[in-house]
C-alpha positions, -999 to +999 in steps of 0.1 A: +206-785+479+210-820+462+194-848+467+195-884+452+155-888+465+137-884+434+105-877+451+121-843+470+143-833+435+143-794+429+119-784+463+144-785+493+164-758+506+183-752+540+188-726+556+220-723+568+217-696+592+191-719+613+193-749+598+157-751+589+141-773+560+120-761+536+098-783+515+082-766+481+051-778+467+047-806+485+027-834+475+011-866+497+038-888+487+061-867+508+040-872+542+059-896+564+090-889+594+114-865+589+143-874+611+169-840+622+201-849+636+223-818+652+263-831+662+281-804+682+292-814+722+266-838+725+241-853+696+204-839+695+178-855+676+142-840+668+120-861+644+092-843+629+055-864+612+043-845+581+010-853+566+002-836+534-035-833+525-050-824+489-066-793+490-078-767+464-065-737+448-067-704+461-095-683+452-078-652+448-077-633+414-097-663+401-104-660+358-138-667+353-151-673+312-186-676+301-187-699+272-217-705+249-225-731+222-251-748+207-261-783+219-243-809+198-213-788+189-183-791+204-163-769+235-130-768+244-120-748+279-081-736+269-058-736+299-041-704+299-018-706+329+020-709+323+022-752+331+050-762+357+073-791+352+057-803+387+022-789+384-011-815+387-035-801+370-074-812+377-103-804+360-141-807+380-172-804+369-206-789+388-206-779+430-203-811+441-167-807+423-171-843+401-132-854+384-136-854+347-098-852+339-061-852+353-026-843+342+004-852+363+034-831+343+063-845+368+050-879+359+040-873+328+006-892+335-026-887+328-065-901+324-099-894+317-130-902+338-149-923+314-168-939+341-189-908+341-223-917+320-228-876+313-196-877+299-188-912+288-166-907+256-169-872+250-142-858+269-108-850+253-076-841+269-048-822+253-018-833+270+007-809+262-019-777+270-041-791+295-069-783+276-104-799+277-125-804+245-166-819+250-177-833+224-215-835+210-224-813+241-257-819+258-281-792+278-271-813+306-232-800+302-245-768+307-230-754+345-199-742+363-162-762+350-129-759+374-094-762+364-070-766+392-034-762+388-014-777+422+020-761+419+014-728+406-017-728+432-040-713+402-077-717+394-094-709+364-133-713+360-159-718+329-190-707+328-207-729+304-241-730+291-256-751+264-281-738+242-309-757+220-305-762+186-340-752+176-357-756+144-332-748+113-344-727+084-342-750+056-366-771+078-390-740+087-389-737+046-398-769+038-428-765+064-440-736+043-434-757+008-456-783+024-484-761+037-490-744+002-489-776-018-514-797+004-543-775-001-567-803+012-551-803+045-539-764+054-567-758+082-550-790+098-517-784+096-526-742+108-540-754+136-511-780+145-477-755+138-498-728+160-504-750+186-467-768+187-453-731+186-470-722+217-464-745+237-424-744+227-422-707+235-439-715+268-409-741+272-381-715+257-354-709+282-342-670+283-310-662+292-295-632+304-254-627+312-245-599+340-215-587+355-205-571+388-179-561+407-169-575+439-185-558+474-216-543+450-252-555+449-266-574+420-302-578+417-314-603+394-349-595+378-377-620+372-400-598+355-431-604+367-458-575+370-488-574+393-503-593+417-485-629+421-513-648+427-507-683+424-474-684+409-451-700+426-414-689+422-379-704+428-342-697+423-312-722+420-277-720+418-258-741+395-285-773+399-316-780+403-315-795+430-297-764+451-327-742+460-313-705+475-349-688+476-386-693+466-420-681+469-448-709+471-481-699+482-470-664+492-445-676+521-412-663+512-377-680+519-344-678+516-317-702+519-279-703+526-270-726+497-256-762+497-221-748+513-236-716+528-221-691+505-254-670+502-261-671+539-273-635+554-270-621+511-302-627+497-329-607+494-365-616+476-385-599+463-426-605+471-442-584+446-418-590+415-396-621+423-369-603+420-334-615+434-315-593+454-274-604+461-259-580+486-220-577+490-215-602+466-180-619+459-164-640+434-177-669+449-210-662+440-201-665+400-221-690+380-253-700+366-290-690+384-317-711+373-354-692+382-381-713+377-421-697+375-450-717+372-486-716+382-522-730+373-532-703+346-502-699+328-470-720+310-446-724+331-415-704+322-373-706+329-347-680+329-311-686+336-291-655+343-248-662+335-233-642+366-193-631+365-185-616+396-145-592+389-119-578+415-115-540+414-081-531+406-061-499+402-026-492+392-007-470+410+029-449+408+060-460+427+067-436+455+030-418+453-003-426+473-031-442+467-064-438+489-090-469+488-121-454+500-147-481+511-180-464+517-186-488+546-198-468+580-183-481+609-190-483+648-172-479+676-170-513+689-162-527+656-131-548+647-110-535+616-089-556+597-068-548+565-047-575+549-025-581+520-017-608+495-031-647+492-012-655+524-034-627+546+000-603+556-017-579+584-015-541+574-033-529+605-058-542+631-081-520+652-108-523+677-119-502+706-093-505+723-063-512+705-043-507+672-016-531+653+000-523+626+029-538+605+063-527+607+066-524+571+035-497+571+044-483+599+045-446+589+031-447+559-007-452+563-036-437+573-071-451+583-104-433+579-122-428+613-161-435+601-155-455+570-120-471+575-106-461+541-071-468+540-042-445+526-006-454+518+024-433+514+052-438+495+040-470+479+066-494+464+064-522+441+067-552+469+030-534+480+011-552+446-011-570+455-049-575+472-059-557+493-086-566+516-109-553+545-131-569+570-153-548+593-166-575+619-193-569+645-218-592+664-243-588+633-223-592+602-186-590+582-183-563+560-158-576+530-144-556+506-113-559+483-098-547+457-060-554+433-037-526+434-004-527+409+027-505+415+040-501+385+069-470+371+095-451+388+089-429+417+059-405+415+059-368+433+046-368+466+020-349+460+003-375+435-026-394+448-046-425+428-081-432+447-106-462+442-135-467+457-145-503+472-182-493+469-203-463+452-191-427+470-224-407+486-223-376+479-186-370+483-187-380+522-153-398+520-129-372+508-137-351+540-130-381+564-113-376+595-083-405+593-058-418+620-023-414+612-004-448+619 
């Protein structure tokens, strides 16, 4: 469709069956009154308000990278999604989602946030990548970075954690040097290295790096033995000031998190301190600061680098695959499997009543006590993510997982299966399904 509005060049389209306007990648600039005007036997006029709001990118099949560098060396975070010629492209820093940088490619515009004191000149932007270099990093850089691309709707994360420089060996050398050739004061200078030592490795920071996949349980270990005593324990997420779970005075807690991702997933642990994550998602990738002081002893840190990956399986045209989920379910539970970032319904089933999509219609089947779903004759339009929710008055049950169709058609009798969660003893491949 053609247009002499530069703001709406390249996103409309008609269709001229029903008439009906289509707006791509719409931006606020295009909020305002949209006035329709139908001429036949008599005129009919509909005017429509549009309001465009700025929201985020979709979380699904989100890249997260773990990055790690010495404070005072540089980092640059390399965009590695295909840029737009309309894409805005943001970067963020920390949960509270703070603007460092922005690139507008259809405007060819873009700026720095160097009113930021943690970042005041040290940021660089690479225009033509979208690309962000920190310069002389600080410990304090050290969390989660975002980079959102409007337009392609894609999301990238960084994982970044800054590491102290420590003493260098030329100057542990010239310690040594010193030591042997002033005699008079060696006892002195014993007394103050062992002393200085001890009370840095009290102060060291350990730092571990795990990885899980999504809908398994991570458990984060403190490593404490015996009795606890007087220590007094807690767990952050991302900051220091975002507490998820803590044990002072031997009353244990756990909390939701700032924006209640954790809430009804953690687990502590009394006797160890010990972090328990149950069905955990992407969202729960990033840094988790544990903090463990008490009277007698130094206090100590640890800071555990959690990546949290999609399952995924590729399949055969034209053959089956099974996706088994392990998940026992009740009678008066509410089933739902879905497809795809916009949600497409593959089947929804309760007590009382099943739905399921045309375009599956035929060519699934859903396990009776753990709702494992088969499909038929898959095709390539069936790529995707898959997802399942098993609600009930307690809890929802979440598991997904990325399935690829990839070839030419596959013999019927060929079957690919993936389990959402750990298989018990075989239970699933004797499951009683429904054919739908």
């Amino acid at each position: 469709m053609v247009t002499d509005d530069e703001r709406f060049k390249g996103r409309l389209q008609v269709d001229q069956n029903t008439g009906s306007l289509t707006i791509r990648n719409t931006r606020k600039r295009h909020s305002g009154q949209y006035k329709l005007t139908i001429s036949r036997e008599k005129t009919t006029i509909k005017i429509f308000y549009v309001t465009v709001l700025a929201v985020v990118a979709k979380t699904d099949g989100v890249k997260s990278v773990s990055l790690s560098v010495t404070e005072g060396d540089p980092v640059t975070l390399q965009a590695d999604s295909e840029i737009h010629q309309d894409a805005l492209m943001l970067w963020r820093f920390g949960d509270k989602g703070i603007l460092l940088a922005k690139i507008d490619i259809e405007t060819n515009e873009s700026s720095l946030n160097d009113d930021d004191e943690g970042f005041k000149d040290r940021l660089q932007l690479n225009d033509q990548t979208g690309s962000l270099t920190i310069k002389s990093t600080r410990i304090t850089d050290s969390g989660l970075y975002e980079l959102q691309i409007r337009g392609s709707e894609h999301l990238q994360r960084f994982l970044v954690s800054v590491s102290d420089a420590g003493l260098s060996s030329s100057v542990i050398a010239g310690i040594v040097v010193g030591v042997i050739s002033v005699l008079l004061i060696l006892i002195a200078c014993v007394i103050y290295y062992r002393r200085r030592i001890s009370k840095l490795k009290g102060q060291m920071v350990e730092e571990k790096k795990e990885t899980v996949m999504e809908g398994e349980t991570l458990t984060l270990h403190a490593g404490l033995t015996g009795t606890l005593g007087d220590v007094t324990i807690q767990w952050c997420y991302e900051t220091e000031d975002n507490l998820i779970a803590g044990i002072s005075n031997g009353l244990i807690r756990t909390e939701e998190g700032a924006d209640g991702r954790f809430r009804g997933k953690l687990k502590l642990d009394g006797q160890t301190g010990d972090l328990t994550i149950s069905n955990i998602r992407t969202i729960h990738s990033g840094l988790y600061k544990l903090k463990i002081s008490s009277i007698a002893r130094n206090t100590k840190y640890k800071r555990f680098i959690v990546t949290v990956n999609v399952k995924s399986l590729s399949v055969t045209a034209g053959g089956s695959v099974s996706l088994q989920t392990n998940c026992e379910i009740q009678s008066d539970d509410l089933i739902l499997w879905t497809l795809g970032a916009d949600n497409v319904l593959i089947v929804k089933k309760d007590s009382e009543t099943t739905t399921v999509n045309e375009r599956f219609r035929g060519r699934i089947r859903l396990g009776k006590k753990t709702a494992s779903l088969t499909i038929r004759d898959i095709t390539k339009t069936d790529s995707g993510h898959f997802k399942l929710q098993i609600i009930n008055t307690k809890k929802t049950t979440f598991r997904r997982i990325t399935v690829t169709v990839t070839g030419n058609q596959a013999s019927e009798s060929e079957t690919a299966v993936m389990l959402l969660s750990d298989d018990v003893d075989g239970e699933n491949e004797q499951e009683e399904t429904w054919s739908l």
